[in-house]
C-alpha positions as CSV (number, residue, x, y, z in Angstrom):
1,X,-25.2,-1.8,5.9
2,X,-28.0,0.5,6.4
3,X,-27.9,4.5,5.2
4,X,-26.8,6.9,7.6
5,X,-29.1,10.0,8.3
6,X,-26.1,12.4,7.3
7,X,-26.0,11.4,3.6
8,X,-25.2,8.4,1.1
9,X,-22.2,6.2,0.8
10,X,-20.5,8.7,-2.0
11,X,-21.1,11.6,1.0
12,X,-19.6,9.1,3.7
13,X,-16.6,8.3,1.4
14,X,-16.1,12.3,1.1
15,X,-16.3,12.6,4.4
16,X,-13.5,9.6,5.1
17,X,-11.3,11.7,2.9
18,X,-11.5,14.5,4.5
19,X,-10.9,12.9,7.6
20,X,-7.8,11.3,6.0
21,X,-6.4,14.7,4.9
22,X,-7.2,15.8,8.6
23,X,-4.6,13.0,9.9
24,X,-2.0,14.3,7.6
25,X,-2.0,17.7,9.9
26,X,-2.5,15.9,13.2
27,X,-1.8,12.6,13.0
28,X,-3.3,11.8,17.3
29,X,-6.5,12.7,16.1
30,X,-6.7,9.0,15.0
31,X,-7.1,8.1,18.7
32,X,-10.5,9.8,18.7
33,X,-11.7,8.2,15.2
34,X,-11.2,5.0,16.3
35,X,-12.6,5.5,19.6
36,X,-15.8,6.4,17.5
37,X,-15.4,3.7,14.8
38,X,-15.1,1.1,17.1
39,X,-18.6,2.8,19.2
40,X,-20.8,2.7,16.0
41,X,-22.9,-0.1,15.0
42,X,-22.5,0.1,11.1
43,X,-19.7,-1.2,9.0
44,X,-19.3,1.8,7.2
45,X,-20.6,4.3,9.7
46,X,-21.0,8.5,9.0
47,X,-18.0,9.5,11.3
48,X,-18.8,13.3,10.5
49,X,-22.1,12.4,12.4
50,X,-19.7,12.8,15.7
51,X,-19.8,16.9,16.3
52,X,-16.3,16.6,18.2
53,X,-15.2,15.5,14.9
54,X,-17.0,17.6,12.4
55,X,-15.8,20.5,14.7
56,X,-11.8,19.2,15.2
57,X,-9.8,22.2,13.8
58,X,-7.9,20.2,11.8
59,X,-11.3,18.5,9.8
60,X,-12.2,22.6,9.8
61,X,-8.9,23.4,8.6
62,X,-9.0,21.0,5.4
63,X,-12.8,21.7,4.5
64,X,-12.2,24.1,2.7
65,X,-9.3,22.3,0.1
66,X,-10.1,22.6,-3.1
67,X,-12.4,19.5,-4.4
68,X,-9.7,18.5,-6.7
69,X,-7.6,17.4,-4.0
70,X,-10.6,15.2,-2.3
71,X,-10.8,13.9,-5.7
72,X,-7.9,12.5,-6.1
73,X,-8.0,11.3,-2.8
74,X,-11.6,9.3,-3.0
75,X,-10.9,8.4,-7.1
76,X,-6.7,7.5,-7.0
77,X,-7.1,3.9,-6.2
78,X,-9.6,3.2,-9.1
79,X,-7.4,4.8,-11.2
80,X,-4.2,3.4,-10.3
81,X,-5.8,0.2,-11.2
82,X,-7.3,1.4,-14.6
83,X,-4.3,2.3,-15.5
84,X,-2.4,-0.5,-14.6
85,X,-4.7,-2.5,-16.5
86,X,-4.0,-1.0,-19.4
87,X,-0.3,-1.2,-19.4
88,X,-0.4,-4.9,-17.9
89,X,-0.5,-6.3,-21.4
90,X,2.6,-4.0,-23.1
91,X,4.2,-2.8,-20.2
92,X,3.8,-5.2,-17.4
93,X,7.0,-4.3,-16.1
94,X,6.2,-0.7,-15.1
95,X,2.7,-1.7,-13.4
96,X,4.5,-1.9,-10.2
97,X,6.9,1.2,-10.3
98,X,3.9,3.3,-11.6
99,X,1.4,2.2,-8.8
100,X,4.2,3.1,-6.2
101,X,4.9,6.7,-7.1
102,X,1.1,7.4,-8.2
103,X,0.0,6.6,-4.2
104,X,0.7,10.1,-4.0
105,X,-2.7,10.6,-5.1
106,X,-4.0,9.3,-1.6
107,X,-2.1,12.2,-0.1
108,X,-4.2,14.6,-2.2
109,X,-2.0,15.8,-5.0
110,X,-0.1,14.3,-7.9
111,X,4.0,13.2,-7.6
112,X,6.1,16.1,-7.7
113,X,8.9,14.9,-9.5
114,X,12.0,17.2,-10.6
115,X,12.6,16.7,-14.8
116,X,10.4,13.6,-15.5
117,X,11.2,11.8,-18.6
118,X,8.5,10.5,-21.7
119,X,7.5,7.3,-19.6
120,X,6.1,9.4,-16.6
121,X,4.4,12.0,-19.0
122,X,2.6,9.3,-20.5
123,X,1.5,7.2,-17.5
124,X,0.7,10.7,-16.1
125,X,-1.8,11.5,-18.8
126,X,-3.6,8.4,-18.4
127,X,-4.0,9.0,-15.2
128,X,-5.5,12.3,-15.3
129,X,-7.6,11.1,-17.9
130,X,-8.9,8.3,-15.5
131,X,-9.2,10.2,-12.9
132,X,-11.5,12.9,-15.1
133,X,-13.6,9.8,-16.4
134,X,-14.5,8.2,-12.7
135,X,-17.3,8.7,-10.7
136,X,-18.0,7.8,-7.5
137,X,-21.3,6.4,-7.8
138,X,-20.0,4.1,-11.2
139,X,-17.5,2.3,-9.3
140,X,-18.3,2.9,-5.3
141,X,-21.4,1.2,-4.1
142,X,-22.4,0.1,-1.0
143,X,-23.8,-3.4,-1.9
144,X,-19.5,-4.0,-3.1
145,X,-18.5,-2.7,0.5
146,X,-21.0,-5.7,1.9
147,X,-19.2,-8.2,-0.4
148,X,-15.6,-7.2,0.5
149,X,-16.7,-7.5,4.2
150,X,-17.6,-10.7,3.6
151,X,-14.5,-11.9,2.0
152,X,-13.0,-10.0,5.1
153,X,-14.9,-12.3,7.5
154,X,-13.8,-15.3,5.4
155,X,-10.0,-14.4,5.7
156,X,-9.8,-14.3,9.1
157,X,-10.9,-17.9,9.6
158,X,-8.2,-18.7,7.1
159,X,-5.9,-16.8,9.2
160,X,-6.7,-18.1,11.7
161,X,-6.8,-22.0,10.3
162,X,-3.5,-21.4,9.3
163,X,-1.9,-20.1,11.9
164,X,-3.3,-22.4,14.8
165,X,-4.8,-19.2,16.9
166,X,-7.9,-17.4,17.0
167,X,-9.0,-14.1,17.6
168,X,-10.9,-13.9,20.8
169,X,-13.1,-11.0,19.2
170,X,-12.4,-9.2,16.1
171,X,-14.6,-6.5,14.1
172,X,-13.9,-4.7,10.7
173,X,-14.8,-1.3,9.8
174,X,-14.7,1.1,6.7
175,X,-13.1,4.4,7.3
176,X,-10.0,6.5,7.9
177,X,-6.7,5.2,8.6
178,X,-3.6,5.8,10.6
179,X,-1.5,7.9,8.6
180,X,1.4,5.7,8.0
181,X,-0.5,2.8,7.1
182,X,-1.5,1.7,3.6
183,X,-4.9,1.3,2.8
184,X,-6.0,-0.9,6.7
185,X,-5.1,-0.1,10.2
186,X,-5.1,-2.3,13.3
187,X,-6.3,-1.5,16.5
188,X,-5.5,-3.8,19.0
189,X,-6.9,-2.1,21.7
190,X,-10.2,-2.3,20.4
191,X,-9.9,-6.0,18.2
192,X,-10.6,-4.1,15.4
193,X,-9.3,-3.9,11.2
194,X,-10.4,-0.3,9.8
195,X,-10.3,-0.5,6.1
196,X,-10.4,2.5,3.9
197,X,-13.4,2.1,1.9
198,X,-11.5,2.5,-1.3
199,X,-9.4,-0.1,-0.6
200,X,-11.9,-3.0,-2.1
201,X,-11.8,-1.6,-5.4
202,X,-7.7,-1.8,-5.5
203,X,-5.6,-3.8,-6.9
204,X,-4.3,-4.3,-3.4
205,X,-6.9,-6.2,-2.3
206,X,-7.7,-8.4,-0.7
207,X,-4.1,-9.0,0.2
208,X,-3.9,-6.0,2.4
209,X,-7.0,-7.3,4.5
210,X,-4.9,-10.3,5.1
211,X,-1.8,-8.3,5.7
212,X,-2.8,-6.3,8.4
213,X,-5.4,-9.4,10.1
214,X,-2.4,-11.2,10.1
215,X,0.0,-8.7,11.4
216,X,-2.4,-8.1,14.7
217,X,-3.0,-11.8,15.2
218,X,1.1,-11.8,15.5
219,X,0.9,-9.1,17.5
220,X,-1.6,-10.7,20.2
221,X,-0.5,-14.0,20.4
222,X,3.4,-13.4,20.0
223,X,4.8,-10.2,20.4
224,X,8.1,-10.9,21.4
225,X,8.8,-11.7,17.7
226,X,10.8,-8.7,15.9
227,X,9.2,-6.0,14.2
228,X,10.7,-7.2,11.1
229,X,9.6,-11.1,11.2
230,X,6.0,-9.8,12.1
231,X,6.4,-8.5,9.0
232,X,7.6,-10.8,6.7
233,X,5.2,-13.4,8.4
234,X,2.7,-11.3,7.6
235,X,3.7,-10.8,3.4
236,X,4.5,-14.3,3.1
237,X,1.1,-15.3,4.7
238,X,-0.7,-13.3,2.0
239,X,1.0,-15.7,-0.6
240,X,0.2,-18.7,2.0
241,X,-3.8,-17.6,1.7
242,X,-4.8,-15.8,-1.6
243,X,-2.3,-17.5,-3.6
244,X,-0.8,-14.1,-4.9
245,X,1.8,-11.4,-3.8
246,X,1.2,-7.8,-2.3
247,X,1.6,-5.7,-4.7
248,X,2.7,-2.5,-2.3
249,X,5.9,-0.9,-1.7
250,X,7.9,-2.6,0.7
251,X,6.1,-6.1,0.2
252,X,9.0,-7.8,-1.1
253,X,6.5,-8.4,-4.6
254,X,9.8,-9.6,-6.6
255,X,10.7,-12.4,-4.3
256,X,7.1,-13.3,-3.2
257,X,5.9,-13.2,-6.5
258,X,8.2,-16.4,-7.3
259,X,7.7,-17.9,-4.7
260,X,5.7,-21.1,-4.7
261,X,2.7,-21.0,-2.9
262,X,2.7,-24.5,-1.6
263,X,6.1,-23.8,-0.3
264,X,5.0,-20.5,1.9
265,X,1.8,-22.6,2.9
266,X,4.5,-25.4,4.4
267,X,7.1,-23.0,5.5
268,X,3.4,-20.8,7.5
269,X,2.6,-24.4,8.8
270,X,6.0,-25.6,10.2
271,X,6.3,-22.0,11.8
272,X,3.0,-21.1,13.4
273,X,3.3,-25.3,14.7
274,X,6.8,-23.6,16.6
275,X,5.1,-20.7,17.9
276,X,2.5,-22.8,19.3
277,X,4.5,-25.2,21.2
278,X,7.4,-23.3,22.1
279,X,7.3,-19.5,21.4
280,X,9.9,-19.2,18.7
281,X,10.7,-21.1,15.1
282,X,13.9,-21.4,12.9
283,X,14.4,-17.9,11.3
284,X,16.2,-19.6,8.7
285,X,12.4,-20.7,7.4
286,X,12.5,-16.9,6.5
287,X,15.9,-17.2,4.6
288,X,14.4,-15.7,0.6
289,X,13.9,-12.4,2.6
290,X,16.1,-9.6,3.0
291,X,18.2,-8.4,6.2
292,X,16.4,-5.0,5.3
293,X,13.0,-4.0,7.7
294,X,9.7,-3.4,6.1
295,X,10.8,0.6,6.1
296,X,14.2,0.2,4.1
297,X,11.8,-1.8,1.8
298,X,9.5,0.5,1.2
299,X,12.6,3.6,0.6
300,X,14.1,1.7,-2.0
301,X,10.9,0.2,-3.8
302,X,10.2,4.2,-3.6
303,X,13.7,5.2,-5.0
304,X,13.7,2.7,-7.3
305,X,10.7,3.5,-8.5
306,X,11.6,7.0,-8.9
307,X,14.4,6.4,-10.6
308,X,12.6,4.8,-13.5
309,X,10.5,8.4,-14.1
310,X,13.8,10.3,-13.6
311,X,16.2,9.0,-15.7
312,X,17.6,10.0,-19.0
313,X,20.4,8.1,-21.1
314,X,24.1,9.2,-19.7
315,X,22.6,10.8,-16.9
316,X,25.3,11.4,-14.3
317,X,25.0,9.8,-11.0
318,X,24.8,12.7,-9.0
319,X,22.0,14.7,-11.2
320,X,20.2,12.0,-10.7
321,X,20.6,11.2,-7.1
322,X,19.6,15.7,-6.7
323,X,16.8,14.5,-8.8
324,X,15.1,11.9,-6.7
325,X,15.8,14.0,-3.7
326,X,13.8,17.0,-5.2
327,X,10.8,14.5,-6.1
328,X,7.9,13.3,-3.6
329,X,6.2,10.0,-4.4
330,X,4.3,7.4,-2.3
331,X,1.4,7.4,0.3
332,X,3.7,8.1,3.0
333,X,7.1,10.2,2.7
334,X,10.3,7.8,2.2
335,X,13.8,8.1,3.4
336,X,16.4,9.1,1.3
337,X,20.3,8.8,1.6
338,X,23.1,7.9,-1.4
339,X,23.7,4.5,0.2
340,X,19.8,3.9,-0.6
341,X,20.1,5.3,-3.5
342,X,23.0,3.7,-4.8
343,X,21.7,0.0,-3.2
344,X,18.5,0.5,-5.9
345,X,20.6,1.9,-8.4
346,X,22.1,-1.9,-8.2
347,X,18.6,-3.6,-8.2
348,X,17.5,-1.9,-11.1
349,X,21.0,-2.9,-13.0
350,X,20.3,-6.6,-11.8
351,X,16.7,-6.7,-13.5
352,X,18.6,-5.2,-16.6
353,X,17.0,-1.6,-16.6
354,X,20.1,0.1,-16.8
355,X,24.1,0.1,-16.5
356,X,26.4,1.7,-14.1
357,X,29.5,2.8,-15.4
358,X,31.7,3.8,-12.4
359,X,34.8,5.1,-14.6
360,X,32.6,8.0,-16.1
361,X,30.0,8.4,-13.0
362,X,27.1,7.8,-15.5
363,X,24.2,5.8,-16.1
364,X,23.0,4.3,-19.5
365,X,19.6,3.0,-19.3
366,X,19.0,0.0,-21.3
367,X,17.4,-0.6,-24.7
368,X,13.3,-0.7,-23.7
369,X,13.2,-3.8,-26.6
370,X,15.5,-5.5,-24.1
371,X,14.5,-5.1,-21.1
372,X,11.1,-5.7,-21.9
373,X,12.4,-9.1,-22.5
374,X,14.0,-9.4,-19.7
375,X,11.3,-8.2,-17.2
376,X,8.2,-10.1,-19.3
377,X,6.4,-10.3,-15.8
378,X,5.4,-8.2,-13.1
C-alpha cells in the first residue's frame, strides 16, 4: 500500500475519524464514501483527497472538534485492549462488560454514566492513562494494515470453503464505516468489506472480518433467510473459522465461548450442505441461541454491562433502573425499557453477580471473592 500525496498513514487515519464523526451527523453521507472507497485503487486510500468530501458540511462541521475527541476516536480501540490485558489475569470477568461500555470512545467522548461506583473509577483511570500514553505512530503502521489484509484475503477462502459458495468478486478496504456497524461494513452493491483501520489492532479481530464476510456472503447467496439466522450464522461461523468467540456486544460471547468448535464446524457443514441443495436447513441446528435478534442482544449486553458500573449494595431497583437510563455507553446508542432491564437484571443474578430480592425491591450485589470464583473465565 503505497503513500498517498495528501499525507501519511497517521494523517489518513485522522482523516477516517473525522469522517466517522461526520456520519454521526448525517449518517447518507456514507453512500458517497463508499462510492469513492470502492473508485480508489489503494487499500487504505486518502478519502479527504475527494474535494466533494473535504467540502461536505458535515466533514466542515466536525473539523473543528476539539483533538481530544479525534483522539479518543483514532486511540480507543488500542486502549480498550491495553486495558483489557491488564485486568485479563485478576479480573477476567469484567474484560467484557468494560470493553462494551468503553466503545463509547469510538463515538468521540468517554461513557456518561449517572453515579458510577469504585469498579468504573478504576477501569476509567486506566483508560485515560492509556489513552495519554499511545501514539499513533507506536502502534499504527502501515506495513500491520498490509498484514491484516492479508489475513483478510485468507478468511474469505475459508468462508468460503466452509460454506460451499464463493464470492463472484470481493474487495476490502480501510476506512470509515456505516454508523451502526461495529468496526466493518458491507457493501453489497459494490462486493466490497470496508474495515476501519483501527480495527486490526483490536481485540475484535479478526473475528469481525469474518463476521461481516460472512454476513454478505448470506446475504448474496440466500437472502430469504431471517435477519436473525443471518446473524447467528454469521457469530457461530466466527467460532467455526478462528476457533474463538466475538467478543462484541450482541455476539452471544457467553454461549459461543462454550461452545465446542468442532461442534459449530459440523453444525456450519450440515447447514450450508441444506442451503445448497435445497434453500433452507433445520433451525433447530441453531437451538444454543436465543429467540432474541442481534439488537435485543446488543441492549441487554449494553444494560447489563451498565449495570455492573452502576450498582451499589442495597440499591433499590428503581434507582437503579433511572440510573442506567441517565447513562450512555456503547458504539452505537441502545434501547432501553424495564422489561430489558429487568431480563439482564436476571442474567447477571444467574452468573452470580448479584441477588434480587423482590419482597424489599432491592438489589444486593454479591461478595467480589465469590463471584470471582464463579465467573473464573471470560
Amino acid at each position: 500500500m503505497s503513500e498517498t500525496r495528501t499525507g501519511s498513514p497517521s494523517e489518513r487515519l485522522r482523516d477516517t475519524a473525522l469522517v466517522n464523526l461526520a456520519l454521526q451527523r448525517d449518517p447518507s453521507f456514507i453512500v458517497r464514501v463508499m462510492h469513492e472507497l470502492s473508485r480508489s485503487l489503494e487499500n487504505f486510500p486518502s478519502i479527504m483527497s475527494c474535494k466533494d468530501i473535504a467540502s461536505n458540511e458535515n466533514v466542515l462541521a466536525v473539523n473543528g472538534v476539539a483533538p481530544k475527541i479525534i483522539d479518543y476516536h483514532v486511540g480507543s480501540l488500542a486502549a480498550i485492549k491495553v486495558v483489557v490485558d491488564d485486568i485479563r489475569v485478576s479480573m477476567p470477568w469484567a474484560c467484557l462488560p468494560y470493553a462494551d461500555v468503553m466503545l463509547s470512545l469510538f463515538r468521540g467522548f468517554f461513557p456518561k454514566l449517572f453515579s458510577p461506583n469504585a469498579l468504573y473509577s478504576f477501569l476509567e483511570a486506566n483508560t485515560e492513562r492509556s489513552l495519554l500514553a499511545g501514539n499513533p505512530s507506536s502502534w499504527f503502521t502501515e506495513d500491520r494494515l498490509a498484514g491484516a489484509h492479508r489475513t483478510l484475503v485468507d478468511l474469505k477462502e475459508a468462508v468460503e470453503s466452509m460454506w460451499g459458495v464463493k464470492f463472484p468478486k470481493l474487495t476490502f478496504k480501510f476506512g470509515p464505516v456505516i454508523q451502526q456497524d461495529f468496526l466493518a461494513s458491507a457493501s453489497a452493491y459494490d462486493d466490497m468489506i470496508v474495515v476501519h483501520p483501527s480495527a486490526p489492532f483490536s481485540q475484535y479481530w479478526p473475528g469481525i472480518g469474518v463476521f461481516t464476510m460472512t454476513r454478505l456472503l448470506l446475504q448474496k447467496q440466500f437472502p430469504k433467510i431471517s435477519e436473525r439466522f443471518k446473524d447467528q450464522l454469521a457469530i457461530l461461523s466466527v467460532r467455526a473459522v478462528i476457533g474463538d468467540a466475538l467478543q462484541s456486544p450482541g455476539a452471544c460471547f457467553d454461549i459461543l465461548s462454550h461452545h465446542p468448535v468442532d461442534h459449530a464446524q459440523y453444525q456450519i457443514e450440515r447447514i450450508s450442505k441444506d442451503l445448497n441443495l435445497c434453500g433452507d436447513f433445520d433451525y433447530k441446528l441453531l437451538h444454543m441461541f436465543p429467540e432474541s435478534s442481534f439488537e435485543e442482544n446488543y441492549n441487554l449486553d449494553m444494560i447489563a454491562a451498565l449495570v455492573m458500573f452502576l450498582i451499589d449494595d442495597n440499591l433499590d431497583e428503581r434507582d437503579l433502573f433511572a440510573r442506567v437510563s441517565a447513562s450512555s455507553a456503547g458504539y452505537r446508542q441502545f434501547d432501553l425499557n424495564f422489561m430489558l432491564f429487568q431480563k439482564a437484571l436476571v442474567y447477571l443474578e444467574k452468573i452470580g453477580f448479584l441477588k434480587h430480592d423482590g419482597e424489599n425491591n432491592s438489589i444486593i450485589v454479591e461478595g467480589d471473592a465469590e463471584f470471582k470464583k464463579r465467573r473464573s473465565v471470560t
